[in-house]
C-alpha positions as CSV (number, residue, x, y, z in Angstrom):
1,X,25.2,61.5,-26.4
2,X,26.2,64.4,-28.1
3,X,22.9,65.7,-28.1
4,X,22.7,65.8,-24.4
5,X,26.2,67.9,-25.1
6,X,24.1,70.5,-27.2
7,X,21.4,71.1,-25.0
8,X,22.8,73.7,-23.0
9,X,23.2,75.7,-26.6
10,X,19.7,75.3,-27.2
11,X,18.5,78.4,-25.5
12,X,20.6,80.7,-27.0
13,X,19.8,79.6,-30.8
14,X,18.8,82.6,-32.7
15,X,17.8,82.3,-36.4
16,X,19.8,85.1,-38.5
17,X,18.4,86.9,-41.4
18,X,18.3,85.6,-44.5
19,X,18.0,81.7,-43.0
20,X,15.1,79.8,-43.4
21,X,13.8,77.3,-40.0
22,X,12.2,74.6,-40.7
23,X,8.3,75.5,-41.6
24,X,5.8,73.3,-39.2
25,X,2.4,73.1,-40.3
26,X,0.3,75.3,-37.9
27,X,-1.7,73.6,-35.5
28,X,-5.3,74.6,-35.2
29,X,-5.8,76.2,-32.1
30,X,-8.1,74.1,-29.2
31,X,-11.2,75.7,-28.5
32,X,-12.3,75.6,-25.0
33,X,-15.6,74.6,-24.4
34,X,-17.9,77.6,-22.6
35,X,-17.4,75.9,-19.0
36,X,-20.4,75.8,-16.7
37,X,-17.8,76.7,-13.9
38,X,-14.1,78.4,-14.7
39,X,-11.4,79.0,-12.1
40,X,-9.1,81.7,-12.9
41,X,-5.5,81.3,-11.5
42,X,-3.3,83.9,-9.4
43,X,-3.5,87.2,-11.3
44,X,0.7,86.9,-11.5
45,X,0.2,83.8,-13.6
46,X,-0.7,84.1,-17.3
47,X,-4.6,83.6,-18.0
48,X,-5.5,80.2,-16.6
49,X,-8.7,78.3,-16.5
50,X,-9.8,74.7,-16.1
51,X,-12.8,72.4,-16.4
52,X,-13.4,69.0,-15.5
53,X,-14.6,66.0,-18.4
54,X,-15.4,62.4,-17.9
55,X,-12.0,61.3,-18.6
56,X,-9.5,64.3,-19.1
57,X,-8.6,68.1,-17.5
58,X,-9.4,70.3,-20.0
59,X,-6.9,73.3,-19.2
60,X,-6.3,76.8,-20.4
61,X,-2.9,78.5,-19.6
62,X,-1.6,81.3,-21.9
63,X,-2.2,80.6,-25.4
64,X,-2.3,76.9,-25.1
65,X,-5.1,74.7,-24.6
66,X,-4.2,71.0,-23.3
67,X,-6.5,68.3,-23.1
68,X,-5.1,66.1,-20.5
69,X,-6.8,62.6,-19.7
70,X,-6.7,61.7,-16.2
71,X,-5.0,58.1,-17.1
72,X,-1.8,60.5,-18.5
73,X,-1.7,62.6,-15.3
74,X,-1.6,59.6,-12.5
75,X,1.3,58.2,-14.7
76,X,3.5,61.6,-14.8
77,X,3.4,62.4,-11.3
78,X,6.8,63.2,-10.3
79,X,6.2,62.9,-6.5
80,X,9.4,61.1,-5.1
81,X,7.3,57.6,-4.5
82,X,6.3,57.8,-8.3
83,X,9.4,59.7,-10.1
84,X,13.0,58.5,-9.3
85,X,14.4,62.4,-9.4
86,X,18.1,60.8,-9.5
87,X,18.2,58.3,-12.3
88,X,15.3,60.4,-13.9
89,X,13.3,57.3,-14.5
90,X,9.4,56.1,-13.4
91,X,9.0,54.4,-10.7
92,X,5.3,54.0,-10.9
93,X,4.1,50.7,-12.1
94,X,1.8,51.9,-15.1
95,X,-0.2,49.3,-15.2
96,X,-1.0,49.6,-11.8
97,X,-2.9,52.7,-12.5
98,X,-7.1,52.3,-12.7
99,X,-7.8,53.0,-16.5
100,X,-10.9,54.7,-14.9
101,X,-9.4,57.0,-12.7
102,X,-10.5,60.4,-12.0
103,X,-9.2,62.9,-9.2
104,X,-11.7,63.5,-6.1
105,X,-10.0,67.0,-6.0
106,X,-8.4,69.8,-8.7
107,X,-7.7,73.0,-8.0
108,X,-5.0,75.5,-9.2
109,X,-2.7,77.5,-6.7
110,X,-0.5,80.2,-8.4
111,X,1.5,78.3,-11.2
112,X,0.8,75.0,-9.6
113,X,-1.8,72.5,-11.1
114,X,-3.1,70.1,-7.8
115,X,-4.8,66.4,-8.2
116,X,-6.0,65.2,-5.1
117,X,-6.6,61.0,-6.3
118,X,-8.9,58.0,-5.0
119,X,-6.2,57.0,-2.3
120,X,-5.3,60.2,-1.2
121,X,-1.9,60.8,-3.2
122,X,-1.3,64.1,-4.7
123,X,0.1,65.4,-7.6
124,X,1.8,68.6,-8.8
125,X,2.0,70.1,-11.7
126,X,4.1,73.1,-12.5
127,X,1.6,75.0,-15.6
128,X,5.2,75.7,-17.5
129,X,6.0,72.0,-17.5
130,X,2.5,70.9,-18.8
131,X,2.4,73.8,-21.3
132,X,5.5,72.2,-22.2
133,X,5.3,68.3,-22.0
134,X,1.6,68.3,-23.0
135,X,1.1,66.9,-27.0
136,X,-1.0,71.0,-27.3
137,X,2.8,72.1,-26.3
138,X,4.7,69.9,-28.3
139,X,2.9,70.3,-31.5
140,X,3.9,74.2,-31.4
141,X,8.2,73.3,-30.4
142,X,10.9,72.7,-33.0
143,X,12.6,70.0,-31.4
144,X,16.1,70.5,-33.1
145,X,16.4,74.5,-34.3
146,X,18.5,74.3,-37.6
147,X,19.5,76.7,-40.2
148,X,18.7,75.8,-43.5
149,X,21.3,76.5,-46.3
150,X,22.3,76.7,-50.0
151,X,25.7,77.3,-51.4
152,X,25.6,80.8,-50.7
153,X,23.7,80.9,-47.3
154,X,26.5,79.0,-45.7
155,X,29.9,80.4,-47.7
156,X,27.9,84.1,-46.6
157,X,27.8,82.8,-43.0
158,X,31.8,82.4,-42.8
159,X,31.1,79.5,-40.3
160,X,34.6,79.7,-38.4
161,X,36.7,76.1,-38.1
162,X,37.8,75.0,-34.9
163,X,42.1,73.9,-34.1
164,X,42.3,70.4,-33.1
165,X,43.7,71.2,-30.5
166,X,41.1,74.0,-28.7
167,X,38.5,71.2,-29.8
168,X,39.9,68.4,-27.8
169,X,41.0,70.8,-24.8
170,X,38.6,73.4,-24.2
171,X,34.8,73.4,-23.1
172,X,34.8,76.6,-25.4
173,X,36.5,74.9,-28.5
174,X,33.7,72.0,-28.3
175,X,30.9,74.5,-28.0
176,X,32.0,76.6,-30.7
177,X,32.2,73.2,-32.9
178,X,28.6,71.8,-31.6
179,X,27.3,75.3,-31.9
180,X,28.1,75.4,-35.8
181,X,26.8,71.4,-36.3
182,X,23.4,72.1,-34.8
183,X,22.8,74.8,-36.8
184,X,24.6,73.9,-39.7
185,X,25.5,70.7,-39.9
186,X,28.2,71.2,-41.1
187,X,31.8,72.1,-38.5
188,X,35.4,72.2,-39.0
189,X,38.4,70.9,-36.9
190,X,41.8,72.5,-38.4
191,X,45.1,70.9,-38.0
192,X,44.0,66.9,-37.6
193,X,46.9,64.8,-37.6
194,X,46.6,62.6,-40.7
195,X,46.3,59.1,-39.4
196,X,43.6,56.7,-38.6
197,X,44.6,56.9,-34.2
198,X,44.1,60.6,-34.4
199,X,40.4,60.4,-36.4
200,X,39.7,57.7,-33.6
201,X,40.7,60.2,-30.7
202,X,38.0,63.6,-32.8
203,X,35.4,61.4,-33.6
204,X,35.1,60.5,-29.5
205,X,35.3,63.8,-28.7
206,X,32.0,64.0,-30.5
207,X,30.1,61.3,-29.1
208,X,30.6,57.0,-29.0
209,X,32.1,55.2,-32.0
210,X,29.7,52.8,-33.3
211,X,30.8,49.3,-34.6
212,X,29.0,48.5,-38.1
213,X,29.2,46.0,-41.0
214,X,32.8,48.1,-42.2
215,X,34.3,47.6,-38.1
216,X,35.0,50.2,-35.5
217,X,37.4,52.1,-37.9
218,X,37.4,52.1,-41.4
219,X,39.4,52.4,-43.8
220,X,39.6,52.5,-47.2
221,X,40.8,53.2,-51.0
222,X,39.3,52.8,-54.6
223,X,40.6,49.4,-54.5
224,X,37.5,47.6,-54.4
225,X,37.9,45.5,-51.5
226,X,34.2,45.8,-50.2
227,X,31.5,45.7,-52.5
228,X,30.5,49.1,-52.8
229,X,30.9,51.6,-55.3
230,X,32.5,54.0,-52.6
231,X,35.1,51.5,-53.1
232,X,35.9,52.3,-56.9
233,X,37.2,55.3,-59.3
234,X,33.7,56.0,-60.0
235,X,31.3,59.6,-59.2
236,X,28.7,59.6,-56.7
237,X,25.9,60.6,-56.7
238,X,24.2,62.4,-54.3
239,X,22.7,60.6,-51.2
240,X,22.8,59.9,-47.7
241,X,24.8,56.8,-46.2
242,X,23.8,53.3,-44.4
243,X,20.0,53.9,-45.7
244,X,19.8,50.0,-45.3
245,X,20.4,50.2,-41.4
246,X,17.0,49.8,-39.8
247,X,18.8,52.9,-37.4
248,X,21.3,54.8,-40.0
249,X,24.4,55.6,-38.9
250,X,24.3,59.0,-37.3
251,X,27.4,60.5,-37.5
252,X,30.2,59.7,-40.1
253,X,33.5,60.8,-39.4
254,X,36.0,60.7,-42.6
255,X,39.4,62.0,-42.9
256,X,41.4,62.1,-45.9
257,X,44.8,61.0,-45.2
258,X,46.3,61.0,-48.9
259,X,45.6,62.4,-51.7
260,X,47.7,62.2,-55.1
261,X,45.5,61.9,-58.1
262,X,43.1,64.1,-59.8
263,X,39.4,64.2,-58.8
264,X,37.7,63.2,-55.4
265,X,35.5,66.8,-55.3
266,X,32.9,66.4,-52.7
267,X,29.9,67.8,-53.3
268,X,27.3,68.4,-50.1
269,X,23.7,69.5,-50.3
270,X,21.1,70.0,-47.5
271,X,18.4,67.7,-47.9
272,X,16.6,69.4,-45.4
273,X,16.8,72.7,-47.9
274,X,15.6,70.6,-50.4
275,X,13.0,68.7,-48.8
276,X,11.7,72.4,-47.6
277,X,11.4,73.7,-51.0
278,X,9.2,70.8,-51.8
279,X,6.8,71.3,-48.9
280,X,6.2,74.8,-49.6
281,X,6.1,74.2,-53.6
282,X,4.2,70.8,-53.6
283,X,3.2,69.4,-49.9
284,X,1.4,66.6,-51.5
285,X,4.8,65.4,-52.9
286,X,6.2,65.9,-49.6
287,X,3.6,63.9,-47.6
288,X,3.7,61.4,-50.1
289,X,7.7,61.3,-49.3
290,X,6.6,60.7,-45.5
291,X,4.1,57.8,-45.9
292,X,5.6,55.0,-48.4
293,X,7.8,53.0,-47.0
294,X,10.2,51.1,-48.9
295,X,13.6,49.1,-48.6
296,X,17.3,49.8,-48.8
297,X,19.6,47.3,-49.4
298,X,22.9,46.1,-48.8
299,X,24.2,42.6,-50.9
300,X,28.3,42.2,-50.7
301,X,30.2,39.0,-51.6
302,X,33.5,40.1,-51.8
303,X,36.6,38.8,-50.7
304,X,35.5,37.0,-47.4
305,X,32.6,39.7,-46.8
306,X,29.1,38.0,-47.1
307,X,26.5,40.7,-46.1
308,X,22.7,41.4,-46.4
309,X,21.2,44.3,-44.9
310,X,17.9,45.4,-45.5
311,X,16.8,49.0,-44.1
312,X,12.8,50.3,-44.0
313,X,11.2,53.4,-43.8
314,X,10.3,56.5,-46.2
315,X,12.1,58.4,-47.9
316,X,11.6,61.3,-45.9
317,X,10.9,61.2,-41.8
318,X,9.0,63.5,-39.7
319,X,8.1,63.7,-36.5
320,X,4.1,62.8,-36.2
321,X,3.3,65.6,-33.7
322,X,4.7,68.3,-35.6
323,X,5.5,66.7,-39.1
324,X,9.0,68.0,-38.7
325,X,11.6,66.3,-40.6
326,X,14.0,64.6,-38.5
327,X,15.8,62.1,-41.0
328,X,16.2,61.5,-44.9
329,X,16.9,57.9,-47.0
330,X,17.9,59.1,-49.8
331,X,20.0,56.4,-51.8
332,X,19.4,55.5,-55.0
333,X,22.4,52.9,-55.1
334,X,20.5,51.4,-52.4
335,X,17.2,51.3,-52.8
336,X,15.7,47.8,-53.0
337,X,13.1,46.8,-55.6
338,X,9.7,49.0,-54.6
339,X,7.4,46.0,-53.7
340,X,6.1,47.9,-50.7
341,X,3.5,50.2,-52.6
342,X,-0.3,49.8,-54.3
343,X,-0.4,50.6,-58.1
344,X,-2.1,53.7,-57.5
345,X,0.4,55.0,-55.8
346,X,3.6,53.9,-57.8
347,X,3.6,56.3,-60.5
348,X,2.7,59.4,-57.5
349,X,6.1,58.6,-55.7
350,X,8.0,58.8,-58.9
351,X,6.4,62.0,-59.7
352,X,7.3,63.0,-55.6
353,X,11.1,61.6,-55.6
354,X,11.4,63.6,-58.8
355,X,10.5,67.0,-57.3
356,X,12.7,65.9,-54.6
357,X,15.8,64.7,-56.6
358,X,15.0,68.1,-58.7
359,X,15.4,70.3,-56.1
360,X,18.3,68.7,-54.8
361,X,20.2,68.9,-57.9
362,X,20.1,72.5,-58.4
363,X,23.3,74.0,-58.7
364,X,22.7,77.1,-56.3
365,X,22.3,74.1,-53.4
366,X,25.5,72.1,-54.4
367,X,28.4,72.9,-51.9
368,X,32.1,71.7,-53.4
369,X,35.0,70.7,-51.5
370,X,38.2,69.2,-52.3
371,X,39.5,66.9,-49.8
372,X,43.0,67.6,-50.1
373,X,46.4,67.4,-47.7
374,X,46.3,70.8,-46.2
375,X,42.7,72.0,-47.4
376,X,39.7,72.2,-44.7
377,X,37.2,69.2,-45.4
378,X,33.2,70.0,-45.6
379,X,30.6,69.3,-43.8
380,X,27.0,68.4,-43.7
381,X,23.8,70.2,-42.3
382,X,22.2,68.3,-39.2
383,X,20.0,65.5,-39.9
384,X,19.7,66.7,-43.2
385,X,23.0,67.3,-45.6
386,X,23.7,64.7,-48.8
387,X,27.3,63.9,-50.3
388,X,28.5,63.0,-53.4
389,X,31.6,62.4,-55.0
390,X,33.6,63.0,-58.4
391,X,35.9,60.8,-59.5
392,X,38.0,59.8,-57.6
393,X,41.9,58.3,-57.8
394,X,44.7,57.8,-55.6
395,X,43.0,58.9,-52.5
396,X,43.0,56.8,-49.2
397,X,40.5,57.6,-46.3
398,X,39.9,56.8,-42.9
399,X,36.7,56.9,-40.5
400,X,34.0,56.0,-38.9
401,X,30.3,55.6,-37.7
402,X,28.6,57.1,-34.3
403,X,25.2,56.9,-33.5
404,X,21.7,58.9,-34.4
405,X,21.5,61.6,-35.4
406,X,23.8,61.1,-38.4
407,X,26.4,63.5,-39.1
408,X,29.4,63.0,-41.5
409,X,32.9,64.0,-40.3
410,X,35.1,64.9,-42.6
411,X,39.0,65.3,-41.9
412,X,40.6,66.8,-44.9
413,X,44.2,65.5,-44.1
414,X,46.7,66.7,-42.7
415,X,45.3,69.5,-41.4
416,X,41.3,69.2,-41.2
417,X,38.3,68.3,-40.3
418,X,34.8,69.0,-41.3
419,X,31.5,67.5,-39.7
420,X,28.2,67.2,-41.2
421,X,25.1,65.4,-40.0
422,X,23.4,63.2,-42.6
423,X,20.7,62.2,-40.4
424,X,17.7,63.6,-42.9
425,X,18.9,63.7,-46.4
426,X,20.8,66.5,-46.0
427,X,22.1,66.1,-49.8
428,X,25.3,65.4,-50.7
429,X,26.1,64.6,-54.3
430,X,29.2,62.2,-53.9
431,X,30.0,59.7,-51.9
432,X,32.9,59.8,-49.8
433,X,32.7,57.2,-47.3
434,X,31.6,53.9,-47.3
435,X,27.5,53.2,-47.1
């Protein structure tokens, strides 16, 4: 939901100086075969050409090169008997479609790709929208633009909080706050009312509330009443939350309503920095990161709580297309016994999650925040931004889950709060919230 809310701000997403986007690997470029017969398009259009294979459209438009089997085209057609325009759904029965199929006509008519098929039915193309949609096209996009940040990237950027109230009243106040979280990760809403109703009413500004294993709305102490350490005086280290959901949480909101003890720093780090840093020093690390799967784990018996959750997937998720990272599990509290990898590759990930965990503990990365009464709460690059926790005593906290991507809330009470997404490892170093 809320990413459907940020996609109007995609087009105006600038990188600044001095901010690193995420590196994709560079695709080779398609070479297109010398074709016995070409067929340039309007001269208005960029450089187009076609030729015709057994099974695909082998087509040429600006600097991209898209292979597209005939099978794929049938299926896309958006003609109003095959594309429901209003619920922006297929209406086409795919497996209705002859796995031999091959248009009896093609031709190209200004920016406008043609396929005259078998029964007569024709399909239109707009070149743009294949450029686009094709895997050629895809493979060369970012699909979620993000500034990456240490310490000092982000306290340089002066990333401006939001009032509560221009957040939940204005279009501009919510754009201003989605603006910073995609890029960031990390967005501030000032003058929060301390109480678990008025968390409830920010975090739905945001996007749906989503009910897990700790309810709709947590809420919680260092009383050990669940059985997890976020529920006791100890540090945290860092690591990103509900790693033993098959589908992490997305978004964590978490408000600190009281706070009078010592301790309870929180320290955030993005993962996505981190995880960068070991692509471009050691990509075999990083690849290694991608592939192994292993399990997270959840085992409570506390109290009248009896839960087992078990999570799976790497350590580090990327998108196959365009091997950009999307997600990170990165909980070492959590982490189940490795019984999911060969020998000869055990020692590898150890030597990978190292470089990793390395990287992520540097102190130029680590950004500090006390959650206070009065003092703005952090938050967490997109996808991407770890927590941890010092010692904490004599705070009491509030929050709750929404869904993928993750991002962690944080409201530092009475007068704040700070969202980070925590979908990829993003790298805090204490835990604040329960997961």
């Amino acid at each position: 939901m809320w990413c459907q809310r940020l996609a109007w701000l995609l087009q105006g997403c600038q990188g600044s100086p001095g901010h690193r986007w995420p590196r994709l690997p560079r695709a080779p470029r398609p070479i297109l075969a010398v074709p016995a017969r070409c067929h340039p398009a309007a001269p208005a259009s960029p450089p187009c050409a076609w030729q015709l294979h057994q099974d695909h459209l082998e087509l040429s438009y600006g600097s991209t090169v898209m292979r597209l089997d005939f099978v794929w085209l049938r299926d896309h057609c958006r003609s109003a008997s095959c594309y429901n325009a209003k619920t922006s759904q297929r209406s086409l029965d795919t497996a209705s479609v002859d796995l031999a199929i091959q248009p009896r006509a093609v031709r190209v008519d200004g920016s406008t790709l043609f396929l005259t098929w078998p029964d007569g039915h024709v399909t239109r193309y707009g070149l743009e929208w294949l450029a686009k949609n094709s895997y050629e096209g895809q493979k060369q996009q970012v699909v979620h633009p993000r500034i990456l940040w240490n310490a000092e990237i982000y306290q340089q950027a002066q990333v401006p909080s939001i009032d509560c109230q221009r957040f939940l009243q204005t279009d501009e106040g919510l754009k201003e706050f989605l603006q910073s979280f995609l890029l960031y990760g990390i967005a501030f809403v000032e003058n929060v009312t301390p109480t678990k109703e008025h968390t409830e009413i920010v975090a739905k500004r945001i996007s749906i509330i989503r009910e897990t294993i700790y309810g709709r709305m947590w809420y919680f102490t260092s009383d050990f009443s669940r059985g997890d350490t976020a529920y006791t005086k100890l540090a945290l280290d860092r690591h990103t939350d509900t790693t033993y959901f098959q589908e992490p949480c997305g978004i964590q909101v978490f408000h600190c309503l009281k706070h009078e003890g010592t301790g309870g720093r929180t320290l955030l780090v993005d993962g996505f920095h981190a995880a960068e840093q070991v692509r471009l020093q050691a990509p075999e690390h990083f690849e290694l990161l991608a592939k192994v799967p292993l399990r997270h784990e959840y085992v409570e018996k506390v109290g009248g709580c009896h839960n087992h959750m078990i999570g799976v997937g790497p350590l580090l998720n990327v998108y196959p297309w365009n091997n950009e990272l999307y997600l990170i599990r990165y909980n070492n509290y959590d982490r189940a016994v490795i019984n999911t990898v060969p020998h000869p590759v055990v020692r590898r990930w150890y030597h990978a999650h190292r470089a990793l965990t390395a990287e992520l503990r540097r102190p130029r990365n680590e950004l500090w925040v006390k959650l206070k009464p009065g003092k703005v709460g952090p938050g967490a690059a997109s996808s991407g931004v770890g927590f941890g926790a010092g010692r904490k005593k004599g705070r009491v906290l509030c929050g709750c889950a929404l869904p993928y991507p993750a991002v962690f809330l944080v409201l530092g009470a009475p007068a704040l709060t700070a969202v980070t997404s925590a979908c990829a490892l993003c790298c805090p170093t204490a835990k604040s919230a329960p997961g």
